[in-house]
The first five atom37 places (N, CA, C, CB, O) and aatype in JSON, in Angstrom:
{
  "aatype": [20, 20, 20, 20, 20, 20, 20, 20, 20, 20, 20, 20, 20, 20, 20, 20, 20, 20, 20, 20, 20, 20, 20, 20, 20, 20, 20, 20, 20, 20, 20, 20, 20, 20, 20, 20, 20, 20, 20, 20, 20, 20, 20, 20, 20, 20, 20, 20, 20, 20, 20, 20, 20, 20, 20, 20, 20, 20, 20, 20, 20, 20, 20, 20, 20, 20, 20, 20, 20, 20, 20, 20, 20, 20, 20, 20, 20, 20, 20, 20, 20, 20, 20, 20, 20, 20, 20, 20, 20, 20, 20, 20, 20, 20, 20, 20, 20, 20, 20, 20, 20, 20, 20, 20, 20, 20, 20, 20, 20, 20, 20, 20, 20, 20, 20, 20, 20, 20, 20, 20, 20, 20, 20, 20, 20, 20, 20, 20, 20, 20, 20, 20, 20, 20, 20, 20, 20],
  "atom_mask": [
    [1, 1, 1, 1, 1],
    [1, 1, 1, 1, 1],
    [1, 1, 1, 1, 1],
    [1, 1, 1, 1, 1],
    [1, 1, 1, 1, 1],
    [1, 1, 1, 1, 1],
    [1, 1, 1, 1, 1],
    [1, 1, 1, 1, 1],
    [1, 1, 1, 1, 1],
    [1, 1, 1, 1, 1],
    [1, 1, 1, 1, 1],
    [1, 1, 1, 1, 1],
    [1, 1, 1, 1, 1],
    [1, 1, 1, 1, 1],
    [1, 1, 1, 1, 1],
    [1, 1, 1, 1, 1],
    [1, 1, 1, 1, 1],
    [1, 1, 1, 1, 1],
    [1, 1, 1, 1, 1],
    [1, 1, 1, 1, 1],
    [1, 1, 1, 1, 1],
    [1, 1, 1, 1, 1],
    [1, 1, 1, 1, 1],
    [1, 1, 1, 1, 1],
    [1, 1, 1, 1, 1],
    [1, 1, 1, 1, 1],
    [1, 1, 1, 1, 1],
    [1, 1, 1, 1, 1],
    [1, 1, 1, 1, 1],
    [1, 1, 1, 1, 1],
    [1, 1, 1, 1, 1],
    [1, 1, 1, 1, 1],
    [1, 1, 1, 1, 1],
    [1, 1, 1, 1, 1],
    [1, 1, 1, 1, 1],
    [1, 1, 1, 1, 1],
    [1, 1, 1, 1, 1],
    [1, 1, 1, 1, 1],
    [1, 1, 1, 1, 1],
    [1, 1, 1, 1, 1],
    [1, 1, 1, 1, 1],
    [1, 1, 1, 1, 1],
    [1, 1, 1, 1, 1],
    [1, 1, 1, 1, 1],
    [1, 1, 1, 1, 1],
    [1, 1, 1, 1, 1],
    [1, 1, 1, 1, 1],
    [1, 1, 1, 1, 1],
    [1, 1, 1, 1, 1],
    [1, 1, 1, 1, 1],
    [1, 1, 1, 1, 1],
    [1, 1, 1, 1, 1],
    [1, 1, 1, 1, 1],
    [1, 1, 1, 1, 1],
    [1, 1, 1, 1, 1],
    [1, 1, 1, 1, 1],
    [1, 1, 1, 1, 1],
    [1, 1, 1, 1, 1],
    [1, 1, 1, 1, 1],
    [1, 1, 1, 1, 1],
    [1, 1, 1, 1, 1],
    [1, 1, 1, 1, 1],
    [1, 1, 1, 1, 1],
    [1, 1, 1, 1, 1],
    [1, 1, 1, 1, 1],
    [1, 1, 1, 1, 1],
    [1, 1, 1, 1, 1],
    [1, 1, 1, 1, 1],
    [1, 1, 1, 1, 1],
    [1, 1, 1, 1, 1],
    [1, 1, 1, 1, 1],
    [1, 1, 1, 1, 1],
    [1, 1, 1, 1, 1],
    [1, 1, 1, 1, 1],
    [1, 1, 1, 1, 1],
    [1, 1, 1, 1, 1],
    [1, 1, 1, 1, 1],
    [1, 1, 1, 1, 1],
    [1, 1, 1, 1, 1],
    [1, 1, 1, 1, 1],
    [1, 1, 1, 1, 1],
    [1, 1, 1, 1, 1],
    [1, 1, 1, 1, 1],
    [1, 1, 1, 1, 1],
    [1, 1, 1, 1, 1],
    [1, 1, 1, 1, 1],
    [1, 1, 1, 1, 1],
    [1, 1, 1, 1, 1],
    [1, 1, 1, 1, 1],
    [1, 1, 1, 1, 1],
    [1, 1, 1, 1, 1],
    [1, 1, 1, 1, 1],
    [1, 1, 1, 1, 1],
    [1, 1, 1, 1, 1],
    [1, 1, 1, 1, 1],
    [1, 1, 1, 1, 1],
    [1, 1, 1, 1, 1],
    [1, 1, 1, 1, 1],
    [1, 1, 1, 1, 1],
    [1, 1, 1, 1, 1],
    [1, 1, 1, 1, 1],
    [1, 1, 1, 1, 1],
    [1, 1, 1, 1, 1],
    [1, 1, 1, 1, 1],
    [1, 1, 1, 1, 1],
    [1, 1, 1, 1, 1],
    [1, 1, 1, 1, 1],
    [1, 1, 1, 1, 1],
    [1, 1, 1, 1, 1],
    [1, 1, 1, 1, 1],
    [1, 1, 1, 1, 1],
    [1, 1, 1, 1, 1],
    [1, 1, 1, 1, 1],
    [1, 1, 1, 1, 1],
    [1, 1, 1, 1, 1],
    [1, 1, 1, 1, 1],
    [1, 1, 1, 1, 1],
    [1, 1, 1, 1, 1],
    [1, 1, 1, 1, 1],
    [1, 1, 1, 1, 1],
    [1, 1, 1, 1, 1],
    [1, 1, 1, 1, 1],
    [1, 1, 1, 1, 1],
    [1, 1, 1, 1, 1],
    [1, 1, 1, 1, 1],
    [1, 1, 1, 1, 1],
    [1, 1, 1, 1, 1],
    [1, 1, 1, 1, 1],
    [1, 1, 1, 1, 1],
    [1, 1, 1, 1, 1],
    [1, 1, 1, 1, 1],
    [1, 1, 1, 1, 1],
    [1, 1, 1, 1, 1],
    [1, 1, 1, 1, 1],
    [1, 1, 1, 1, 1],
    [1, 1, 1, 1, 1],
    [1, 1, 1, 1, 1]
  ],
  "atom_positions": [
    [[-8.32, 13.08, -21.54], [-8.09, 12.08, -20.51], [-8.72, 12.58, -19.21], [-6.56, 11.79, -20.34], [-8.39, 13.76, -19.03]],
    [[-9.57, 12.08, -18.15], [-10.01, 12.36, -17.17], [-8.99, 12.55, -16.5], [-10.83, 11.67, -16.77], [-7.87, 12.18, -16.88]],
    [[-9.29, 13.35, -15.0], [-8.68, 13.62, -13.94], [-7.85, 12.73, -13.18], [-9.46, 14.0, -13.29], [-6.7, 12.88, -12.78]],
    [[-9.05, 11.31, -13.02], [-8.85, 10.44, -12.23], [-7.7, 9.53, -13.22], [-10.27, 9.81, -11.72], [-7.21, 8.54, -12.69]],
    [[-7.38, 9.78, -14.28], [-5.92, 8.72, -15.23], [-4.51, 9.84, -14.89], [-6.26, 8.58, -17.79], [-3.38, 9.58, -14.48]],
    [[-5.06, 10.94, -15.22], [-3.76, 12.16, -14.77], [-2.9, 11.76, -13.09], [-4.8, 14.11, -14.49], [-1.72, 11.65, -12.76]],
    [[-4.08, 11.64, -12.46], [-3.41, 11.38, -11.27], [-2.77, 9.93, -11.22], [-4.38, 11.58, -10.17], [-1.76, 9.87, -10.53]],
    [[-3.26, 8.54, -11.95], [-2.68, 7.94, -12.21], [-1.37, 7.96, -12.66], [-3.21, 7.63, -12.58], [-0.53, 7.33, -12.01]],
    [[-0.97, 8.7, -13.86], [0.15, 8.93, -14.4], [1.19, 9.44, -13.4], [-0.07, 9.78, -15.44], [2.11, 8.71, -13.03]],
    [[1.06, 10.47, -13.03], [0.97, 11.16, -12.14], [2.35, 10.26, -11.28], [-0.65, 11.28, -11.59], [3.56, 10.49, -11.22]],
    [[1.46, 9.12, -10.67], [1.77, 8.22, -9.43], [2.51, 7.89, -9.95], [1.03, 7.26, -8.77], [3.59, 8.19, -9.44]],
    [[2.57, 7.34, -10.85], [3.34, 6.13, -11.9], [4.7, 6.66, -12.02], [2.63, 5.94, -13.62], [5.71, 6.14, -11.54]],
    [[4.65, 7.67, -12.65], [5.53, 8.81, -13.08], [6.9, 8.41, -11.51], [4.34, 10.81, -13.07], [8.0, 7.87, -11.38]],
    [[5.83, 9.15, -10.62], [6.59, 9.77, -9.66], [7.21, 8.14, -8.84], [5.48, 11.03, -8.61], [8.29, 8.32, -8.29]],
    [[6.79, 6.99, -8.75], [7.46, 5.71, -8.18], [8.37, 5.6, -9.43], [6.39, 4.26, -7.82], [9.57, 5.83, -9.24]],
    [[8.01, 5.31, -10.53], [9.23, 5.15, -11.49], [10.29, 6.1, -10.57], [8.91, 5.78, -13.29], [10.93, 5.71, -9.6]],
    [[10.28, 7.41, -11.14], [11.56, 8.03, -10.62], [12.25, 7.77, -9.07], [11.28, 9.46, -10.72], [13.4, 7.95, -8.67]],
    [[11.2, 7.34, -8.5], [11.62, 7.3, -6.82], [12.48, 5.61, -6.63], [9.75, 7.41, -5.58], [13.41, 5.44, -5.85]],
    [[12.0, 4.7, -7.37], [12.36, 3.62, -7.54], [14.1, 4.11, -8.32], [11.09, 2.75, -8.42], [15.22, 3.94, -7.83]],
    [[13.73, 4.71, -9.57], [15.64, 4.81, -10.2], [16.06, 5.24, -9.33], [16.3, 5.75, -11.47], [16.63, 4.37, -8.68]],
    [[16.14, 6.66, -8.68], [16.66, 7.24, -7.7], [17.66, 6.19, -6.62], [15.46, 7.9, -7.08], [18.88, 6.2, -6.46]],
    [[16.38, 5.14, -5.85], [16.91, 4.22, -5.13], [17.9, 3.29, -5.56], [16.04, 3.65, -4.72], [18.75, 2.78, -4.84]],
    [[17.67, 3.01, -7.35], [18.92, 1.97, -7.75], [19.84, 2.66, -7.71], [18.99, 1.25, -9.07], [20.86, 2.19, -7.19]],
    [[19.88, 4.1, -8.24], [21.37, 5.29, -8.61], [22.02, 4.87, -7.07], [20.89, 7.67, -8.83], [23.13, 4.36, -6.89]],
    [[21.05, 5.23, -6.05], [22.17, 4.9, -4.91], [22.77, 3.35, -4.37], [21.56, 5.52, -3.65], [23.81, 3.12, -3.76]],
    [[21.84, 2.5, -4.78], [22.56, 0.62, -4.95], [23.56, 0.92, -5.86], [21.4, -0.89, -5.76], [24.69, 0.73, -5.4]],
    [[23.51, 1.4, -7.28], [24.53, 1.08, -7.81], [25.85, 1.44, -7.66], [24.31, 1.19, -8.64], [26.86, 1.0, -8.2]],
    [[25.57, 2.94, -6.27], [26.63, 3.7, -6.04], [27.07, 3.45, -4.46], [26.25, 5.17, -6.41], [27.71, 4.03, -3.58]],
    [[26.42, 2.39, -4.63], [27.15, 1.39, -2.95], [26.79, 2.34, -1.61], [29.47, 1.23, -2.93], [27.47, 2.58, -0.61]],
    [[25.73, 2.69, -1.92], [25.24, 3.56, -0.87], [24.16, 2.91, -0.03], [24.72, 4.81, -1.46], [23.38, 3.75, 0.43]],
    [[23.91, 1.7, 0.29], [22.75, 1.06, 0.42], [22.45, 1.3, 1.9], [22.82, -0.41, -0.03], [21.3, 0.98, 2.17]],
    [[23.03, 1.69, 2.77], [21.9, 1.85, 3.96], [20.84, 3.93, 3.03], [23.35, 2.16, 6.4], [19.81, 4.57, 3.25]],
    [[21.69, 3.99, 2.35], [21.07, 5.38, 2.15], [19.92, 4.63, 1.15], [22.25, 6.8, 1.37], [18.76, 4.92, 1.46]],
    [[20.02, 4.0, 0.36], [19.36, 3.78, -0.31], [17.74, 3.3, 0.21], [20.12, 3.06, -0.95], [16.6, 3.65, -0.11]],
    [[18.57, 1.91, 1.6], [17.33, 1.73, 2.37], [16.58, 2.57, 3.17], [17.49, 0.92, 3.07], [15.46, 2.2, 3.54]],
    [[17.08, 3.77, 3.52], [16.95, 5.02, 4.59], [15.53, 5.59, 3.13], [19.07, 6.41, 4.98], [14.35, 5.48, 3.46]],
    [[15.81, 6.05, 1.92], [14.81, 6.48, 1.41], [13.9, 5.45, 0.83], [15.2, 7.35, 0.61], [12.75, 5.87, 0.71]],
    [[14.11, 4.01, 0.36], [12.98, 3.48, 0.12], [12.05, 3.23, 1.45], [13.28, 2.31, -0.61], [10.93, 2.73, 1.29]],
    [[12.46, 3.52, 2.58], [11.43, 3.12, 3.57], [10.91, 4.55, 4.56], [12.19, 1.82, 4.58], [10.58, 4.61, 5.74]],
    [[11.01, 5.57, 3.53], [11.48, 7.21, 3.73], [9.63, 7.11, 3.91], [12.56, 8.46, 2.0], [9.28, 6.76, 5.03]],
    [[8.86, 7.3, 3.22], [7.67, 7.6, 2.83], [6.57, 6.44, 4.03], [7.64, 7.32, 0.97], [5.72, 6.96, 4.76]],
    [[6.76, 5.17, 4.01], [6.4, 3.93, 5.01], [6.28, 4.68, 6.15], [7.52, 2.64, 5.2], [5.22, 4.91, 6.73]],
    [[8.18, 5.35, 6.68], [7.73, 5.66, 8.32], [7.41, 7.02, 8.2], [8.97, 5.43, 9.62], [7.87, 7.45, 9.25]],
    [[6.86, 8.12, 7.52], [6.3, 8.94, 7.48], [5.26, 8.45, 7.78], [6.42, 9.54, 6.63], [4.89, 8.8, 8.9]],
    [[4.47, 7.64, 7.16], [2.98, 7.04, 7.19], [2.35, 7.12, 8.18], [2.82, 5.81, 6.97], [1.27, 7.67, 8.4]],
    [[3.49, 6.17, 9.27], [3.22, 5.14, 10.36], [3.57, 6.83, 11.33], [4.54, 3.25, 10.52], [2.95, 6.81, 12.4]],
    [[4.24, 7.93, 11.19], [4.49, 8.65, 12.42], [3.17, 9.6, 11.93], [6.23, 9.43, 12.7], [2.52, 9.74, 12.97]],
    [[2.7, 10.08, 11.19], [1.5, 10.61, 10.89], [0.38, 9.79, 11.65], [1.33, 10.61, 9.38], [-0.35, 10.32, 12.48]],
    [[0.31, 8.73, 11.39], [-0.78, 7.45, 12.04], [-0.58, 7.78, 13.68], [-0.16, 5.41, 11.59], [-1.56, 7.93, 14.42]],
    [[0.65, 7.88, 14.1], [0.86, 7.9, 15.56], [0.38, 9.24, 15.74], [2.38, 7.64, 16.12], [-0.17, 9.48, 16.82]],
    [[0.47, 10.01, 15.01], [0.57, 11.56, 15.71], [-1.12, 11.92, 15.65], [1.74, 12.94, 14.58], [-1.56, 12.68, 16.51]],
    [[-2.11, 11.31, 14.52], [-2.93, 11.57, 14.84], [-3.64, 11.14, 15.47], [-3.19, 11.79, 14.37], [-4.75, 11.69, 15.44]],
    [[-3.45, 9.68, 16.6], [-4.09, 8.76, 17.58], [-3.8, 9.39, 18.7], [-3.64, 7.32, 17.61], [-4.58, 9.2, 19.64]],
    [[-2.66, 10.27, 18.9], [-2.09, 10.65, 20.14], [-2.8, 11.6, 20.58], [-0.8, 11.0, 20.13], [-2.94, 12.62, 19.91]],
    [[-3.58, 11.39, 22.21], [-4.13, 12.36, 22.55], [-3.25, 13.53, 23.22], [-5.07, 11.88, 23.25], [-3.79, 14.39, 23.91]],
    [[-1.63, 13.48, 22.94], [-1.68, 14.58, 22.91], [-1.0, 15.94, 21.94], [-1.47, 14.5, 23.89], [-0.22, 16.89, 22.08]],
    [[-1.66, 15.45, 21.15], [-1.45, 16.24, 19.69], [-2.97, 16.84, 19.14], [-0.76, 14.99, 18.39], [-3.72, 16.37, 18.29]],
    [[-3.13, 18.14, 20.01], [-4.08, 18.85, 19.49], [-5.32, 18.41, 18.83], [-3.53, 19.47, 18.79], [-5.32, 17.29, 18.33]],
    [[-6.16, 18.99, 18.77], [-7.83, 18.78, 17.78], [-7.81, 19.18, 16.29], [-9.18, 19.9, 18.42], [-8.1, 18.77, 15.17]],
    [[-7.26, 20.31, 17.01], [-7.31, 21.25, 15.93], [-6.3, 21.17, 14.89], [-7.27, 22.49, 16.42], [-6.42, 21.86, 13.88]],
    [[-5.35, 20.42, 15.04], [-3.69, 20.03, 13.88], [-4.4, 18.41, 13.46], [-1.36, 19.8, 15.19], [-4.0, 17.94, 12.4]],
    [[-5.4, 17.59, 14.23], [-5.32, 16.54, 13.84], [-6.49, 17.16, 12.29], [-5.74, 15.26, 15.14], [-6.28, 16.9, 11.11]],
    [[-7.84, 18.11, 12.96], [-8.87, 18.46, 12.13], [-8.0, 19.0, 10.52], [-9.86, 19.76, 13.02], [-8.5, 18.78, 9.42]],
    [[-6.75, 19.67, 10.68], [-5.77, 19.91, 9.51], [-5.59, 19.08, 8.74], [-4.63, 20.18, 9.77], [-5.64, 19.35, 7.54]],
    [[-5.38, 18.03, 9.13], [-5.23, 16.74, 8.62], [-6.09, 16.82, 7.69], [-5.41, 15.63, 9.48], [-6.05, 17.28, 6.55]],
    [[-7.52, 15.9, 8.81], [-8.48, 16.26, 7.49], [-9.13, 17.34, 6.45], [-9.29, 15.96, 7.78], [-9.85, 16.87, 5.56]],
    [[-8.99, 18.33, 6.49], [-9.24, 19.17, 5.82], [-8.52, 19.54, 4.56], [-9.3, 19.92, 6.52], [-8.96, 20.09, 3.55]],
    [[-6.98, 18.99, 4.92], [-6.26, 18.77, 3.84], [-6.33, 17.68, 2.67], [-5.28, 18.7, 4.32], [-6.0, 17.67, 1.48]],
    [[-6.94, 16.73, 3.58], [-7.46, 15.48, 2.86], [-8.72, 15.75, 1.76], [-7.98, 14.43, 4.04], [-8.73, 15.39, 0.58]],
    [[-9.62, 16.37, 2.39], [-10.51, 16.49, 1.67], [-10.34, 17.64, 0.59], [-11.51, 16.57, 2.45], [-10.86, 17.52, -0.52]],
    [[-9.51, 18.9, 0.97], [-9.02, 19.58, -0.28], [-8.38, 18.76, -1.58], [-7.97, 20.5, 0.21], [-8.74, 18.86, -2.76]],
    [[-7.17, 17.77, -0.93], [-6.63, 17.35, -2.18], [-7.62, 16.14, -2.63], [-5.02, 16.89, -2.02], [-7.34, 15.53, -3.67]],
    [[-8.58, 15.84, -2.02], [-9.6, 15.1, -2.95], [-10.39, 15.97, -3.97], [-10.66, 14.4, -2.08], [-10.77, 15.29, -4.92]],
    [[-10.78, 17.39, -4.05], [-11.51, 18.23, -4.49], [-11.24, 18.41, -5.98], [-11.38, 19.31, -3.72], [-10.31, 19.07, -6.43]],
    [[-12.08, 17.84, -6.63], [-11.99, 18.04, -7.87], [-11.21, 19.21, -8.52], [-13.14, 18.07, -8.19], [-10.38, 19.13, -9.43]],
    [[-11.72, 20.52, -7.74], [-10.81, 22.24, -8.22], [-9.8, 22.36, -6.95], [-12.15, 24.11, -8.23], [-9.77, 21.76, -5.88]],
    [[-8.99, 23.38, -7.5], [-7.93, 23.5, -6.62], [-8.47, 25.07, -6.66], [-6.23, 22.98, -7.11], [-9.43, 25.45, -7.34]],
    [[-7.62, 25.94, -5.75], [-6.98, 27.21, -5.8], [-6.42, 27.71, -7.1], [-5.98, 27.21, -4.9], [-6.76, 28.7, -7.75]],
    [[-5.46, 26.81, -7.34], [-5.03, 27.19, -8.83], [-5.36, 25.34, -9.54], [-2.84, 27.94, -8.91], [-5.08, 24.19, -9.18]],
    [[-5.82, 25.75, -10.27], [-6.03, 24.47, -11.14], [-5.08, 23.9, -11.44], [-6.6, 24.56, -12.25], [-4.02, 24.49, -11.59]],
    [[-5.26, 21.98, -11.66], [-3.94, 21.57, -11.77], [-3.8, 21.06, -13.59], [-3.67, 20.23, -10.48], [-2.97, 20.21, -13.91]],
    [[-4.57, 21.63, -14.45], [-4.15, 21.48, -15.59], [-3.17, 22.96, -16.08], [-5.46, 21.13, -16.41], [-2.96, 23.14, -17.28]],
    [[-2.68, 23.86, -15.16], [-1.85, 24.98, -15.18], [-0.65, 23.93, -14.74], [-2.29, 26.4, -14.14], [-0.69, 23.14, -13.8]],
    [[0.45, 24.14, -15.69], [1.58, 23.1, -15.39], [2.54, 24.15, -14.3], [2.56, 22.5, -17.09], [2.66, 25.37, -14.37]],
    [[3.22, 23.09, -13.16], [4.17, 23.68, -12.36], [3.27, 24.15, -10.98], [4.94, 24.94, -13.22], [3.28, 23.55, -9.9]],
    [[2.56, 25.3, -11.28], [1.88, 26.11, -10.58], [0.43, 25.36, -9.97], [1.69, 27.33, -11.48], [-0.12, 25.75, -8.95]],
    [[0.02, 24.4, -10.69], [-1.31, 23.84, -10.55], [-0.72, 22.62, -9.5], [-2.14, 23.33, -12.17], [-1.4, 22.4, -8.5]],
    [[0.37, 21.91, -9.68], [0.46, 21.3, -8.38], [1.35, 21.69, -7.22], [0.75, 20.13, -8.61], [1.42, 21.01, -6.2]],
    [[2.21, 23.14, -7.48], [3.07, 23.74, -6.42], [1.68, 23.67, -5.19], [3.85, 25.6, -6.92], [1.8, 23.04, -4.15]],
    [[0.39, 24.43, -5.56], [-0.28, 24.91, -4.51], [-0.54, 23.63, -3.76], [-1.5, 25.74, -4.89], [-0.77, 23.84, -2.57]],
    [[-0.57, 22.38, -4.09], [-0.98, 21.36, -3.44], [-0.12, 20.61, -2.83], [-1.61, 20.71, -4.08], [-0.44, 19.8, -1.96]],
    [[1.5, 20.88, -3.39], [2.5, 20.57, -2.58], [3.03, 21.15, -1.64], [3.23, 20.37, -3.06], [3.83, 20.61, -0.88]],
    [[2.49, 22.88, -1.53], [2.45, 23.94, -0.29], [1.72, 23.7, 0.88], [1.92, 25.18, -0.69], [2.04, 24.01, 2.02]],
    [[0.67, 23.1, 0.49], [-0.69, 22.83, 1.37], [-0.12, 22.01, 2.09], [-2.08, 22.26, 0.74], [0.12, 22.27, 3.27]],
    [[0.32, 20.52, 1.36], [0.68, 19.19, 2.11], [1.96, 19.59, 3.06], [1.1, 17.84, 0.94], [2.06, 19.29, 4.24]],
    [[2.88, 20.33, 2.31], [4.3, 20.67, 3.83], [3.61, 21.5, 4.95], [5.98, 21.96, 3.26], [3.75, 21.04, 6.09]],
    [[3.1, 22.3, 4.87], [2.64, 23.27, 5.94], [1.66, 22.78, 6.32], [2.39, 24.6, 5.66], [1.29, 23.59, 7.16]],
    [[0.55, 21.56, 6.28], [-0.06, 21.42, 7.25], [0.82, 19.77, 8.07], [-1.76, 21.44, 6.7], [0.63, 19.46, 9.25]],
    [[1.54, 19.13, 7.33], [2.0, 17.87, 7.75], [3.41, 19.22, 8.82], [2.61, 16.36, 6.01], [3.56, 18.67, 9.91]],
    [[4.04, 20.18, 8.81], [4.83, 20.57, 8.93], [4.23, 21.04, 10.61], [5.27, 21.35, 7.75], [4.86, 20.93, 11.66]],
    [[2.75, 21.62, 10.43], [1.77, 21.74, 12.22], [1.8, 20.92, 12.82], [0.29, 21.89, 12.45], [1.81, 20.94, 14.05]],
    [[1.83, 19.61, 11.88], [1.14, 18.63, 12.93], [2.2, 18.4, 13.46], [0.33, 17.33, 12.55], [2.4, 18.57, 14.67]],
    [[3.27, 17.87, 12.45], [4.56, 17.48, 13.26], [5.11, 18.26, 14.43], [5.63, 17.46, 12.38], [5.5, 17.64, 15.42]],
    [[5.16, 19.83, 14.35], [5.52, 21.15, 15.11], [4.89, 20.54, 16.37], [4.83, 22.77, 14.5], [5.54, 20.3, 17.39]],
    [[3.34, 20.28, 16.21], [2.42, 20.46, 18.04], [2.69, 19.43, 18.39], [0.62, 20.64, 18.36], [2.76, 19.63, 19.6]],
    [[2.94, 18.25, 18.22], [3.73, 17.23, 19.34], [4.94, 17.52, 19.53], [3.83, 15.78, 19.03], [5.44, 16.65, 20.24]],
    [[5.86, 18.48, 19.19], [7.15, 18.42, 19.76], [8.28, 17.41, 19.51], [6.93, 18.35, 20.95], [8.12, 16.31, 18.99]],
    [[9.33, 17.89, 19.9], [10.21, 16.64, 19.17], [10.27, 15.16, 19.63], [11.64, 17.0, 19.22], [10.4, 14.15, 18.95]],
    [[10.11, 15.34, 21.18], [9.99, 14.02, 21.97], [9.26, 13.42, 21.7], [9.82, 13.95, 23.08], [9.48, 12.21, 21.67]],
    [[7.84, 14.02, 21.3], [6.99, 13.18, 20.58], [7.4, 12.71, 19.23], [5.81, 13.8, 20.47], [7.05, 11.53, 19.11]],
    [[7.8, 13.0, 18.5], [8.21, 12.49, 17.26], [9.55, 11.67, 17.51], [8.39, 13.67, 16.21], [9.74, 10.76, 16.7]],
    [[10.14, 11.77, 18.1], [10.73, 10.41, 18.55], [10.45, 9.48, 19.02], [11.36, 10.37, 19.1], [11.08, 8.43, 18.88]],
    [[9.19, 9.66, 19.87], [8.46, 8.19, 20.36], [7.48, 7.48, 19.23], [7.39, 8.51, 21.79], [7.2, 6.28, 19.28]],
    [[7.1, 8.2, 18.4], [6.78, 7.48, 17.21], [7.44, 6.86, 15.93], [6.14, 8.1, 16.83], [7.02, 6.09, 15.06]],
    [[8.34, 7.34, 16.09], [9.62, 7.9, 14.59], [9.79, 6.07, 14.49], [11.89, 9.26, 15.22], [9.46, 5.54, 15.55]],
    [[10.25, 5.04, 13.34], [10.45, 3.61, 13.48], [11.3, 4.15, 12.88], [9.64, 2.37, 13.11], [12.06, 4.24, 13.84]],
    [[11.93, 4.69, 11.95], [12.7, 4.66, 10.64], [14.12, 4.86, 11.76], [12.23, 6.11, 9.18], [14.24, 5.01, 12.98]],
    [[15.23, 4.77, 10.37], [16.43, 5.4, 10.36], [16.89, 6.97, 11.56], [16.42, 5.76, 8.78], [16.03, 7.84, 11.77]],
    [[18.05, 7.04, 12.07], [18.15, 7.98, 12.93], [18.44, 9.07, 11.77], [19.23, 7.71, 14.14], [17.88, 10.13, 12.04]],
    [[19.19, 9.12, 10.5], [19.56, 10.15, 9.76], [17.76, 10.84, 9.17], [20.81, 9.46, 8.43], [17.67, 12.04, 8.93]],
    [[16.83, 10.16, 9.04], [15.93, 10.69, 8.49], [14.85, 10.8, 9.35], [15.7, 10.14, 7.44], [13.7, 11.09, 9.03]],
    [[15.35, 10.5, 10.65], [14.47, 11.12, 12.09], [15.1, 12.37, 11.85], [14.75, 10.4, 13.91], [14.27, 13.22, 11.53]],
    [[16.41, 12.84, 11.9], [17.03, 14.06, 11.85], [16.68, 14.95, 10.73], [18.33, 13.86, 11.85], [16.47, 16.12, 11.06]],
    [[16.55, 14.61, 9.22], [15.25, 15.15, 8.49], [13.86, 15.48, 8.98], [14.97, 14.31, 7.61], [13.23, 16.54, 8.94]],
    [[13.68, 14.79, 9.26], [11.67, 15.09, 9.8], [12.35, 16.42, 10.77], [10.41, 13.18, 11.27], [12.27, 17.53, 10.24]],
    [[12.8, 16.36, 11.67], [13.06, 17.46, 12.54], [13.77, 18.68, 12.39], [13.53, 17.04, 13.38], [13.74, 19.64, 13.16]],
    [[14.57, 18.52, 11.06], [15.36, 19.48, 10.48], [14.48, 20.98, 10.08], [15.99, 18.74, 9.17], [14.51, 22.17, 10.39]],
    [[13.3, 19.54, 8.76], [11.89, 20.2, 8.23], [11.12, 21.38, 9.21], [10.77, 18.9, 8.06], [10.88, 22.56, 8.97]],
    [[10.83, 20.52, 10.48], [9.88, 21.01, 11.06], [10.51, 22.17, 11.82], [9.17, 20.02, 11.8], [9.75, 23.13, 11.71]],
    [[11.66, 22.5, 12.6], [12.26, 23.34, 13.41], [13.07, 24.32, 12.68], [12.99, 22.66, 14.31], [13.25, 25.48, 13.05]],
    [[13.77, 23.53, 11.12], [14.96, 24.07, 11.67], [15.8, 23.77, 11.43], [15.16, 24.1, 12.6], [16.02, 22.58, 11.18]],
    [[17.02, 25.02, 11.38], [18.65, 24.27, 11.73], [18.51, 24.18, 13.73], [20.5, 25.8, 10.99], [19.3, 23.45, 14.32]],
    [[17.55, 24.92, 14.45], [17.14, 25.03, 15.84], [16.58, 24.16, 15.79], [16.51, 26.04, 16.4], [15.76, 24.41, 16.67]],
    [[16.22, 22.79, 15.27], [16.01, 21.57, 15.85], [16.46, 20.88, 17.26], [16.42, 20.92, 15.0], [17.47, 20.18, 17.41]],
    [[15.39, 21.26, 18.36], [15.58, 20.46, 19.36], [16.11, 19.3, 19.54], [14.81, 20.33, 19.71], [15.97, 18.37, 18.75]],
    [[16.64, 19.27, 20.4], [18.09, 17.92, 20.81], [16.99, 17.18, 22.36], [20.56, 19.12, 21.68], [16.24, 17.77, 23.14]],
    [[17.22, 16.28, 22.3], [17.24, 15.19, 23.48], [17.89, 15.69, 24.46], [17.85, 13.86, 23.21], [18.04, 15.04, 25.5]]
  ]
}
């Protein structure tokens, strides 16, 4: 099977589970939590989008960005991803620690002026990036 169906699966795989996940918590009457993670990934999107328009969030954390982009487009990895576990840890290391800079060099105020989502998973994004020393308002 080519590369480009793996990563398909891949996707597939991973919304299936992200989708049950979200019913386990409807069915368990948890529904602002439920709505807090189906729209978990959306305002990630949209504060990434802000953070890299913002002139004042570095050159050099936005250039991370891309560079990360174009790694996980790269046909080879560091460790190859037909090595199970290990072949996509390195690419899920890559993606926290450079999304983890960018978020860091605007600061928290800045990530509150972009943040749309939920206040409990503004308090995630900032948890990630700082800390239990997550800066306060």
């Amino acid at each position: 099977m080519p590369a480009w169906q793996w990563v398909l699966v891949g996707l597939g795989l991973t919304l299936v589970l992200y989708a049950l996940f979200i019913g386990v918590l409807l069915a368990a009457g948890r529904r602002t939590d439920a709505r807090a993670l189906a729209t978990f990934i959306p305002d990630c999107l949209i504060l990434f989008r802000g953070l890299v328009r913002d002139p004042r969030v570095p050159t050099s954390r936005k250039l991370l960005l891309v560079a990360l982009i174009a790694y996980l487009a790269m046909p080879f990895d560091l460790v190859p991803d037909f090595i199970p576990v290990a072949g996509q840890l390195d690419d899920a290391i890559f993606v926290v620690l450079v999304l983890r800079a960018l978020v860091r060099s605007g600061g928290p105020e800045l990530i509150r002026e972009h943040w749309r989502g939920p206040q409990r998973s503004l308090d995630v994004i900032l948890r990630l990036a700082w800390g239990r020393s997550a800066p306060n308002p």
